[in-house]
Backbone as XML, in Angstrom:
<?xml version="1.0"?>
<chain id="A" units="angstrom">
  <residue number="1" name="UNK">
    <atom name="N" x="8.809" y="21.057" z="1.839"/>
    <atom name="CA" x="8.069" y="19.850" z="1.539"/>
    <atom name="C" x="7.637" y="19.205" z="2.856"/>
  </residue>
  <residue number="2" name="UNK">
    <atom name="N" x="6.183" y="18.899" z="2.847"/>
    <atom name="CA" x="5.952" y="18.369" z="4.034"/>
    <atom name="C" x="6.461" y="16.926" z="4.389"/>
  </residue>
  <residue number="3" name="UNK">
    <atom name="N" x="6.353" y="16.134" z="5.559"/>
    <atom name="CA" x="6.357" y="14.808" z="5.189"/>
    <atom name="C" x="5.318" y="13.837" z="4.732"/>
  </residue>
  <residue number="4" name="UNK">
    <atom name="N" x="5.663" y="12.959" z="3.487"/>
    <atom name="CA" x="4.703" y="12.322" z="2.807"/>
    <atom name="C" x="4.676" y="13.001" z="1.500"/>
  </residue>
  <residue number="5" name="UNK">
    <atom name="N" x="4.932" y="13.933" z="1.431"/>
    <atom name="CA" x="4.887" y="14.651" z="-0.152"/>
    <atom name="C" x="5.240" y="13.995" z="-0.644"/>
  </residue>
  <residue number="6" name="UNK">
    <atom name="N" x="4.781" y="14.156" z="-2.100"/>
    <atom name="CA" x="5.671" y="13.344" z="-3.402"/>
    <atom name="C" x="5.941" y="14.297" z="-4.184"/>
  </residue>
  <residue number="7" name="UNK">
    <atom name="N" x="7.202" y="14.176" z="-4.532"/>
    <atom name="CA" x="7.525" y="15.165" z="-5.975"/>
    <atom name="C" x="6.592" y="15.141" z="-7.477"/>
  </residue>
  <residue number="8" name="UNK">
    <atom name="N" x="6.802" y="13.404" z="-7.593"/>
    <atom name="CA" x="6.327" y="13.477" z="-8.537"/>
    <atom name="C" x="5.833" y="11.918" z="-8.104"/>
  </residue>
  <residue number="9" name="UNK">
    <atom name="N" x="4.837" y="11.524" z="-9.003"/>
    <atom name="CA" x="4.223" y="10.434" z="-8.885"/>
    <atom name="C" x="4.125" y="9.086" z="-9.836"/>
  </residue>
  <residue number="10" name="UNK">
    <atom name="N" x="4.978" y="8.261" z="-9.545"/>
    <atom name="CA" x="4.824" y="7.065" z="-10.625"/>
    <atom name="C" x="3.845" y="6.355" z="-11.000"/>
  </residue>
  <residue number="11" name="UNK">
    <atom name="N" x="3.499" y="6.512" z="-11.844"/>
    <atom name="CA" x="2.248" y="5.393" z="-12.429"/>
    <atom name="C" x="2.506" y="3.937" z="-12.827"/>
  </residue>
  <residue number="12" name="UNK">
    <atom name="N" x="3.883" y="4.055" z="-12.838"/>
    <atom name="CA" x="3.912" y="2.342" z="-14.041"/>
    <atom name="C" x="5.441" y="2.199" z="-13.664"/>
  </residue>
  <residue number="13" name="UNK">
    <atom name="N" x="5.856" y="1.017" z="-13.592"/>
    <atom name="CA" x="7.218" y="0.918" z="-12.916"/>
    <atom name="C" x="7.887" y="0.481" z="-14.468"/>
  </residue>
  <residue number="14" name="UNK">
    <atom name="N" x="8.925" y="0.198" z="-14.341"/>
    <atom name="CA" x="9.430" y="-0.533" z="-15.456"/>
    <atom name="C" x="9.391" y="-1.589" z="-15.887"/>
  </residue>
  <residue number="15" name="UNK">
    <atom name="N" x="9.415" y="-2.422" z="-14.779"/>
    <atom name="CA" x="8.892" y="-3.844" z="-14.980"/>
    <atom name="C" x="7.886" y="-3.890" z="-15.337"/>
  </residue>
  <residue number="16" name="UNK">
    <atom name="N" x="6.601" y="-3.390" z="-15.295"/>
    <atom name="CA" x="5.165" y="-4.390" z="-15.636"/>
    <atom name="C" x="5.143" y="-4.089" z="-17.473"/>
  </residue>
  <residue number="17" name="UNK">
    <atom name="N" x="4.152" y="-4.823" z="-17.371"/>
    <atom name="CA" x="3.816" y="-5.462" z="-18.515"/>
    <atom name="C" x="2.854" y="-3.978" z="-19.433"/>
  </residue>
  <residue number="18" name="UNK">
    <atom name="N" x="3.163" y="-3.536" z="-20.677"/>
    <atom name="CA" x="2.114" y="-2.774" z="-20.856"/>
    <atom name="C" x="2.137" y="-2.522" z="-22.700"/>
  </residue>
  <residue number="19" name="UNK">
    <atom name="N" x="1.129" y="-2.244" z="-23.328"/>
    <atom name="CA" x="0.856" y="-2.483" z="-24.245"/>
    <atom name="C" x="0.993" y="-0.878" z="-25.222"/>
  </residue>
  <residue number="20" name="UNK">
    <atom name="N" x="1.454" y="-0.805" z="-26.130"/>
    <atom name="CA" x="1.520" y="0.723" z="-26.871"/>
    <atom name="C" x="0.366" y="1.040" z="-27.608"/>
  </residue>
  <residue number="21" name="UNK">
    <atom name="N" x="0.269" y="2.014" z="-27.570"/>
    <atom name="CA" x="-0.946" y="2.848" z="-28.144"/>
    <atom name="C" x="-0.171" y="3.678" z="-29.435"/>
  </residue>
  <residue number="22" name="UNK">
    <atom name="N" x="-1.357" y="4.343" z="-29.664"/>
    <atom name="CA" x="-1.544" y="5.269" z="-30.969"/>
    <atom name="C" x="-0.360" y="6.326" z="-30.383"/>
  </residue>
  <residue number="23" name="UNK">
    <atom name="N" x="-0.457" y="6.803" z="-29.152"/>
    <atom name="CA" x="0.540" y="7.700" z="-28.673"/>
    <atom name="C" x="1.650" y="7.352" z="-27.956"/>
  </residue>
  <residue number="24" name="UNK">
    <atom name="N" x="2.931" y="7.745" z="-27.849"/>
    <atom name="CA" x="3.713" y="7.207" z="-27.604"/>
    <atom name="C" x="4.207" y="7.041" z="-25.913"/>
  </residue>
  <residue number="25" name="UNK">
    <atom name="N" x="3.302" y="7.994" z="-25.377"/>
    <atom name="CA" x="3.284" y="8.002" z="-23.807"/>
    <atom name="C" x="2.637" y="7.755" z="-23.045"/>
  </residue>
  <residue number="26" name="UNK">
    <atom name="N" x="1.654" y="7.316" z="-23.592"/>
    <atom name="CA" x="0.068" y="6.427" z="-23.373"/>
    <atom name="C" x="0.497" y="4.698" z="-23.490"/>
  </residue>
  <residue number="27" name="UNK">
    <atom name="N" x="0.027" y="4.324" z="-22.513"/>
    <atom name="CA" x="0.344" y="2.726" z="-22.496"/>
    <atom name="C" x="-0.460" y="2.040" z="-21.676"/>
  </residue>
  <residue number="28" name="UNK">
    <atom name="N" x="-1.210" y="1.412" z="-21.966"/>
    <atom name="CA" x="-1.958" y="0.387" z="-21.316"/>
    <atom name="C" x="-1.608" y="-0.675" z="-20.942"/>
  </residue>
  <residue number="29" name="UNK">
    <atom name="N" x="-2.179" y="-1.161" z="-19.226"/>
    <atom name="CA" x="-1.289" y="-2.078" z="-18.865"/>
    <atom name="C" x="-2.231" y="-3.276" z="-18.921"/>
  </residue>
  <residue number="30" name="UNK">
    <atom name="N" x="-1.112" y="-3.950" z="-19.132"/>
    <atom name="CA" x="-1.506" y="-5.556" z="-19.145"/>
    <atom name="C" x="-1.294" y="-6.577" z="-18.332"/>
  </residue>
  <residue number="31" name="UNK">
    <atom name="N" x="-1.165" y="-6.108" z="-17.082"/>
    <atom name="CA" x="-0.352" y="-7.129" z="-16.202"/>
    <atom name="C" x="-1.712" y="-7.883" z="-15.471"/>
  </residue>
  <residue number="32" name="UNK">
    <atom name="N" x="-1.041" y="-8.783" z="-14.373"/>
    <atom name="CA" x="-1.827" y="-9.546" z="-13.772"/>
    <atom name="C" x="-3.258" y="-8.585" z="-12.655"/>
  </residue>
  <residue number="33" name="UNK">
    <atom name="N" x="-4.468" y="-8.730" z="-12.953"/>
    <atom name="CA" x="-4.903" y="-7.870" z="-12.328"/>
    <atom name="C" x="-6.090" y="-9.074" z="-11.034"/>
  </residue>
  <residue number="34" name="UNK">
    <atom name="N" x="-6.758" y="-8.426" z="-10.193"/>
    <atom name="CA" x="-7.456" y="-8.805" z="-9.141"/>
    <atom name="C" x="-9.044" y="-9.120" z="-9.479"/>
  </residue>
  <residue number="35" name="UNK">
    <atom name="N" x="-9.537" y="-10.454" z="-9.776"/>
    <atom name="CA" x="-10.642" y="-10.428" z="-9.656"/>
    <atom name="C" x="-11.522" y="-9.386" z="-8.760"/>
  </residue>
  <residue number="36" name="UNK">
    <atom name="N" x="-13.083" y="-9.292" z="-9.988"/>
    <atom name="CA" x="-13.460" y="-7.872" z="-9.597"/>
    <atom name="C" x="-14.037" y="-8.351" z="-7.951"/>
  </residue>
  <residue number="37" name="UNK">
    <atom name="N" x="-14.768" y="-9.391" z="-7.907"/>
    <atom name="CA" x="-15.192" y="-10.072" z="-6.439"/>
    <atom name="C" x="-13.700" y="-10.105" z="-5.610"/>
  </residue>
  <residue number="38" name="UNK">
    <atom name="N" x="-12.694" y="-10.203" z="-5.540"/>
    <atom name="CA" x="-12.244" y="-10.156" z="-4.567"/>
    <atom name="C" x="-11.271" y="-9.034" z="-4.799"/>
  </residue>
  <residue number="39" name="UNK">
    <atom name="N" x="-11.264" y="-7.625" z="-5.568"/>
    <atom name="CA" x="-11.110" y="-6.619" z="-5.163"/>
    <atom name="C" x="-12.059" y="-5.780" z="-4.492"/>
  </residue>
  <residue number="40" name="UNK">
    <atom name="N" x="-13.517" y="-6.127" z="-4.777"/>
    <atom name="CA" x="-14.324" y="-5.822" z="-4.011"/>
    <atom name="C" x="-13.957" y="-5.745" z="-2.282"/>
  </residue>
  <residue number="41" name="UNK">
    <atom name="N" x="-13.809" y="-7.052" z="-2.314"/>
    <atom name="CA" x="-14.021" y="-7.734" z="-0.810"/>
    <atom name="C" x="-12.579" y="-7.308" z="0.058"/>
  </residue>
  <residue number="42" name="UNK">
    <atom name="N" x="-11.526" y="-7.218" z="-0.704"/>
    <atom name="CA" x="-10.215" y="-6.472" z="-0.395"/>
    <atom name="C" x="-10.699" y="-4.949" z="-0.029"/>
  </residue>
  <residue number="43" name="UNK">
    <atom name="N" x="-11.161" y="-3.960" z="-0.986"/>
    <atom name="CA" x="-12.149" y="-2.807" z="-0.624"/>
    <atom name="C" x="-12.777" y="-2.694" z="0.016"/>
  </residue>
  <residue number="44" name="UNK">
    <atom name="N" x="-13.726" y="-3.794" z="0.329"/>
    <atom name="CA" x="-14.495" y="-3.483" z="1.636"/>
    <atom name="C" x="-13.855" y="-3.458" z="3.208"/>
  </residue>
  <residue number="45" name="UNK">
    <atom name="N" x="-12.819" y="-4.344" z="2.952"/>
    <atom name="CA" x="-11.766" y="-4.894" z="4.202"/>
    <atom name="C" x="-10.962" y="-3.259" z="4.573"/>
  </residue>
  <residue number="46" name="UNK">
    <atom name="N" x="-10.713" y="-2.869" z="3.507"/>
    <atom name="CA" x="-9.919" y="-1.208" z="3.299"/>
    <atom name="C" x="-11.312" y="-0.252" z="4.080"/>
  </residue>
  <residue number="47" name="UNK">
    <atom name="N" x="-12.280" y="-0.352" z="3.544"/>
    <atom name="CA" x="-13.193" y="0.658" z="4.382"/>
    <atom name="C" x="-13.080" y="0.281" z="5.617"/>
  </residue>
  <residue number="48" name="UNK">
    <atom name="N" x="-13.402" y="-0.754" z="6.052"/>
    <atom name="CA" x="-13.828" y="-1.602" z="7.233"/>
    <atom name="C" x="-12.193" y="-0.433" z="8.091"/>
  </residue>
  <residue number="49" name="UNK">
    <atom name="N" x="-11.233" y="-0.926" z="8.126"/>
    <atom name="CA" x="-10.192" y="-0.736" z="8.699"/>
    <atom name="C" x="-10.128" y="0.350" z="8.728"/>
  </residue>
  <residue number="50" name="UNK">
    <atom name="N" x="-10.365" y="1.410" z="7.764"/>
    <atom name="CA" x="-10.606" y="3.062" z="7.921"/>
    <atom name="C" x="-11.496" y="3.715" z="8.748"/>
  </residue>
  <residue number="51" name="UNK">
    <atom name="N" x="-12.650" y="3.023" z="8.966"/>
    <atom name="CA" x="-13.706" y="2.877" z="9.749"/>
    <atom name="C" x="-13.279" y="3.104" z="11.411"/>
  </residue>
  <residue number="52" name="UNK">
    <atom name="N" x="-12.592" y="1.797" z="11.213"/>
    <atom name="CA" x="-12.357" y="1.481" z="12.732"/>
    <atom name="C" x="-10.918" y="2.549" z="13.041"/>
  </residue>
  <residue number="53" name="UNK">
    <atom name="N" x="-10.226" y="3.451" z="11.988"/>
    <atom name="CA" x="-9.588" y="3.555" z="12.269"/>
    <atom name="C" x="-7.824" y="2.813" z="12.292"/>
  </residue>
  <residue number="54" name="UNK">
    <atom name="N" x="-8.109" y="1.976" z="11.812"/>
    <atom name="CA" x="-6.976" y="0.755" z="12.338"/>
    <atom name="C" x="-5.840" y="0.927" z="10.755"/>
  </residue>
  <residue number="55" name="UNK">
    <atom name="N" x="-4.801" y="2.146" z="11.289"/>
    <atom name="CA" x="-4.147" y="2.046" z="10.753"/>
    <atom name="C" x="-3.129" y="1.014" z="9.473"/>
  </residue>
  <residue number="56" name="UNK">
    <atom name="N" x="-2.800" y="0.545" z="10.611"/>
    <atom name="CA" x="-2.067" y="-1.265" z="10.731"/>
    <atom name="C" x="-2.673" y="-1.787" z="9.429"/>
  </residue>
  <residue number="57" name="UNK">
    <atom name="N" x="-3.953" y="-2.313" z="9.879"/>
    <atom name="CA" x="-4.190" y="-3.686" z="8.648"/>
    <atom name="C" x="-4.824" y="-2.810" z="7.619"/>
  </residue>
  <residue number="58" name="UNK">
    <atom name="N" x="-4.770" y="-1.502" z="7.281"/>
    <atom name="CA" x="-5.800" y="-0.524" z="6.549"/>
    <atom name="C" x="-4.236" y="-0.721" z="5.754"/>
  </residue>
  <residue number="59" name="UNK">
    <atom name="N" x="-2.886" y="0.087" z="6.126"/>
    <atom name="CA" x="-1.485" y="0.000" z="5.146"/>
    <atom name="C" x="-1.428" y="-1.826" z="4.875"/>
  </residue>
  <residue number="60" name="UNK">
    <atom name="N" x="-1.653" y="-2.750" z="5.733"/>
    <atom name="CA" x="-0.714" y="-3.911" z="5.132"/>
    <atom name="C" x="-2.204" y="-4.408" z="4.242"/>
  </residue>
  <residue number="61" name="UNK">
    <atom name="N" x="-3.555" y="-3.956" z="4.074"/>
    <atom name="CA" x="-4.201" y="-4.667" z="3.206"/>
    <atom name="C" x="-3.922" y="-3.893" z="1.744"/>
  </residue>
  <residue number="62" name="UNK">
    <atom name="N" x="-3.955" y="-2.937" z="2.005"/>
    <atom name="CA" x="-3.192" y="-1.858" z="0.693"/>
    <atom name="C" x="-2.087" y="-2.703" z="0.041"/>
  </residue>
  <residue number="63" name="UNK">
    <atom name="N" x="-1.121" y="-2.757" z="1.372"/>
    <atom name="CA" x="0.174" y="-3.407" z="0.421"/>
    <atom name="C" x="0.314" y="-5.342" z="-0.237"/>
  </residue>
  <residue number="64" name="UNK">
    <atom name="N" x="-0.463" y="-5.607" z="0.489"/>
    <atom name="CA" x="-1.262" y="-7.132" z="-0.502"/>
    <atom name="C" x="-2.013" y="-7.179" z="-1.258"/>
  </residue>
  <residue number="65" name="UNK">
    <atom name="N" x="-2.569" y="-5.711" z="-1.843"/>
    <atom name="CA" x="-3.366" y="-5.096" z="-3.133"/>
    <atom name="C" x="-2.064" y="-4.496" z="-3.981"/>
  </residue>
  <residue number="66" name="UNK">
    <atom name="N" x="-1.445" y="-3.743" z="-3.524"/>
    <atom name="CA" x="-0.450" y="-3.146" z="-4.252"/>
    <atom name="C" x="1.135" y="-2.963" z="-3.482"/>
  </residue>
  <residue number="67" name="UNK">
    <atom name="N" x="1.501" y="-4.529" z="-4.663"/>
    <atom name="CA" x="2.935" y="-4.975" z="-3.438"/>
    <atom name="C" x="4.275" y="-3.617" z="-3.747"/>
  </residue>
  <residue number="68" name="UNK">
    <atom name="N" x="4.173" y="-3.161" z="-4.826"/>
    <atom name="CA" x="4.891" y="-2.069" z="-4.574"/>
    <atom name="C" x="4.429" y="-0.440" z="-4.140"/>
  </residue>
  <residue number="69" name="UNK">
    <atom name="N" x="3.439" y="-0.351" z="-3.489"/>
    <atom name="CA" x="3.121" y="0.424" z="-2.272"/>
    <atom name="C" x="3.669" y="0.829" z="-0.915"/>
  </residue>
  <residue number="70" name="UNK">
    <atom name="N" x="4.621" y="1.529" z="-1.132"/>
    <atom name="CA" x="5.333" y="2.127" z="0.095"/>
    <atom name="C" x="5.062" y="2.894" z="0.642"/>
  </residue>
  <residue number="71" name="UNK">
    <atom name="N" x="4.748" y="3.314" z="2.095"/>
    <atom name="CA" x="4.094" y="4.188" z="2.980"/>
    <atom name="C" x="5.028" y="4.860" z="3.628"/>
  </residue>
  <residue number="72" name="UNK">
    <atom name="N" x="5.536" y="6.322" z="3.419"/>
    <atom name="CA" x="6.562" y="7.011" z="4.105"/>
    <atom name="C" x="7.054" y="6.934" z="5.278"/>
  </residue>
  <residue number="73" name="UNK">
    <atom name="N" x="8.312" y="6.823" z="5.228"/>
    <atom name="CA" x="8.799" y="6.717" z="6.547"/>
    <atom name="C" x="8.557" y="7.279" z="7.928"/>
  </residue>
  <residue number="74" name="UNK">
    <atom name="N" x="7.767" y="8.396" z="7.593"/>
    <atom name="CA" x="7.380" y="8.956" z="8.787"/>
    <atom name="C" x="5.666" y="8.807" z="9.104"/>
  </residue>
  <residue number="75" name="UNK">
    <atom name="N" x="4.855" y="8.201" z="7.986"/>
    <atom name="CA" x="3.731" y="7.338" z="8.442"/>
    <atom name="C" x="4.256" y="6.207" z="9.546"/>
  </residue>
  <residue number="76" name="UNK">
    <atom name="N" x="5.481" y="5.058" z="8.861"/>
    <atom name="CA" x="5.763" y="3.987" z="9.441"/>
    <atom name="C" x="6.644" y="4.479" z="11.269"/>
  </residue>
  <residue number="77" name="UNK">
    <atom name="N" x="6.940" y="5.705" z="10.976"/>
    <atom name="CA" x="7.430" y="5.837" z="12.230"/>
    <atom name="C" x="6.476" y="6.031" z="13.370"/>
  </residue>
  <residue number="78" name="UNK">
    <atom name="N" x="5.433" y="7.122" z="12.817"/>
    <atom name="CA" x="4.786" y="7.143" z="14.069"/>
    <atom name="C" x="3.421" y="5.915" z="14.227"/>
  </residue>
  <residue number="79" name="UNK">
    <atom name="N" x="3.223" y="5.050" z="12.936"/>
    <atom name="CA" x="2.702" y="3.596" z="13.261"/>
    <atom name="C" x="3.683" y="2.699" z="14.396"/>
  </residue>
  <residue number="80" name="UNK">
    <atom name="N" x="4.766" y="2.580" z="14.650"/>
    <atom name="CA" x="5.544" y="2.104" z="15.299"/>
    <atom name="C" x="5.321" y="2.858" z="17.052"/>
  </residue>
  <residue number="81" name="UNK">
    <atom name="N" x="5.483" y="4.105" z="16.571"/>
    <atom name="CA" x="5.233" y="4.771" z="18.086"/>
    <atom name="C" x="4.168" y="4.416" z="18.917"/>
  </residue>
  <residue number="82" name="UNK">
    <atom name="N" x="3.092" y="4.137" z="18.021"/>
    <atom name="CA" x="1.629" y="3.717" z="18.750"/>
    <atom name="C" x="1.391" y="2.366" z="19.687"/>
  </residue>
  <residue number="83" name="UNK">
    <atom name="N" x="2.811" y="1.521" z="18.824"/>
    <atom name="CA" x="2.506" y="0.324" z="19.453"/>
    <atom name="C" x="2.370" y="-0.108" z="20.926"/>
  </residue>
  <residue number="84" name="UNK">
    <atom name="N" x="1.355" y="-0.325" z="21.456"/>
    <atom name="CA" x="1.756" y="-0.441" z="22.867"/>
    <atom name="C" x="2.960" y="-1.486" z="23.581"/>
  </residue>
  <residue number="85" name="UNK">
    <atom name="N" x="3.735" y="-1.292" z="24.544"/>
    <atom name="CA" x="4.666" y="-1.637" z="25.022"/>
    <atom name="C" x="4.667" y="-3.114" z="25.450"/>
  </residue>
  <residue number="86" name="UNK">
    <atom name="N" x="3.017" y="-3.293" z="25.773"/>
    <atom name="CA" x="2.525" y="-4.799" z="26.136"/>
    <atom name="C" x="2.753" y="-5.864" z="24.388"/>
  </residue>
  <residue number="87" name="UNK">
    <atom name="N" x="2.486" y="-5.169" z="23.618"/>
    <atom name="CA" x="2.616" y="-5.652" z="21.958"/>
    <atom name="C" x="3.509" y="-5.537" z="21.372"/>
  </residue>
  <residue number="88" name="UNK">
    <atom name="N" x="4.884" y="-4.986" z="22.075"/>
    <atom name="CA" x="6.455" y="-4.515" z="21.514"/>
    <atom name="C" x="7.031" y="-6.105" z="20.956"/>
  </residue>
  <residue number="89" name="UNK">
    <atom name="N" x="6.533" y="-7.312" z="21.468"/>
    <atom name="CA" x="7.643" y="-8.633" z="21.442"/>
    <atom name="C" x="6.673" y="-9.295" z="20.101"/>
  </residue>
  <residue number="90" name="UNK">
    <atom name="N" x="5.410" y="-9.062" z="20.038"/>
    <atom name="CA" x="4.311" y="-9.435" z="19.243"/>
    <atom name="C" x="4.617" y="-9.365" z="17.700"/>
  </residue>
  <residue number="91" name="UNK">
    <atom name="N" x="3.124" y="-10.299" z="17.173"/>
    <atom name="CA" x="3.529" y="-9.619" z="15.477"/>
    <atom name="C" x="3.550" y="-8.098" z="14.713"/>
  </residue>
  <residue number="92" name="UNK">
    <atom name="N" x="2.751" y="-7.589" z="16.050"/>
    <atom name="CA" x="2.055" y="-6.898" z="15.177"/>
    <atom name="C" x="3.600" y="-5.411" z="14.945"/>
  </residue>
  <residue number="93" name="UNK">
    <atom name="N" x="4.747" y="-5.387" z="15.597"/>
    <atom name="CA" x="5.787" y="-4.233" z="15.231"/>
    <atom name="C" x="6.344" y="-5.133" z="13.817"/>
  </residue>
  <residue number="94" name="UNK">
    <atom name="N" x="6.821" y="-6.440" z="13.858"/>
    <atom name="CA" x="7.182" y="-7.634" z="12.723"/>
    <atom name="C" x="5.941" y="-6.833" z="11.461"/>
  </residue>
  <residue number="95" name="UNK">
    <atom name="N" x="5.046" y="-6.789" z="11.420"/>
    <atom name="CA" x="4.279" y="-6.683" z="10.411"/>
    <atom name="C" x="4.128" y="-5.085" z="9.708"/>
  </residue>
  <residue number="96" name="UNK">
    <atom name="N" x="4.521" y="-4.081" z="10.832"/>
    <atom name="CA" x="4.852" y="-2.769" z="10.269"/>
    <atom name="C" x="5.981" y="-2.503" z="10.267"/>
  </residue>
  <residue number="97" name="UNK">
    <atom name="N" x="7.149" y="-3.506" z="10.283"/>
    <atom name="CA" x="8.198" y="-3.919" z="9.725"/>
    <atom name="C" x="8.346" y="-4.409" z="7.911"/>
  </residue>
  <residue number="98" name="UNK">
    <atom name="N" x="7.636" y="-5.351" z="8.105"/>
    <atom name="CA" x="7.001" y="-5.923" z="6.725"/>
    <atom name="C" x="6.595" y="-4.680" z="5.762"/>
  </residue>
  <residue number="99" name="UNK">
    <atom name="N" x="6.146" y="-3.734" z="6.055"/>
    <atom name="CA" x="5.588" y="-2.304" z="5.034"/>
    <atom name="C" x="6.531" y="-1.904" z="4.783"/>
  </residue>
  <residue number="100" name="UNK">
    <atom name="N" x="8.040" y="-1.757" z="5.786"/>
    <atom name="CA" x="9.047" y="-1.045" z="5.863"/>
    <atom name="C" x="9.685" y="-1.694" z="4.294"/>
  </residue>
  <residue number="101" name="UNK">
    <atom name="N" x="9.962" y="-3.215" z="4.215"/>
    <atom name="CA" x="10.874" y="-3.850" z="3.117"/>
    <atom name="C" x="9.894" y="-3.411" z="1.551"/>
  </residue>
</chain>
């Protein structure tokens, strides 16, 4: 297994909210969702950062779209490695800390 693999992939946690269907493994969710204008504008912020490259705010805008979004430990490790040494005391290791919880 490489790193980052997933075995298997969760769709729906236990907690959220979701509604039963005709079938019994089919469930539609009902939970709180993101205006379409400012998932847009969250999306565009996600290109923007892919664009530039910019790791960093590309995972933490993901994870203020989707708070249970966890990024493997060995993404977050070598995000950490990059940090330059001048930016070690800064927010920005605190904030790929923040992805870590």
């Amino acid at each position: 297994m490489r790193p980052g693999e997933k075995l298997y992939e969760e769709l729906c946690c236990s907690d959220e909210n979701t509604l039963p269907t005709f079938h019994e493994k089919i469930m539609i969710y009902s939970g709180p969702v993101l205006a379409r204008d400012e998932m847009q504008r969250r999306l565009h912020s996600i290109r923007g950062y892919c664009a530039d490259r910019d790791t960093r705010r590309m995972l933490l805008e993901l994870k203020r779209v989707v708070p249970e979004f966890n990024p493997s430990g060995d993404i977050l490790s070598r995000l950490l490695s990059l940090v330059p040494d001048s930016e070690q005391g800064s927010a920005v290791p605190t904030a790929i800390h923040e992805l870590m919880a």
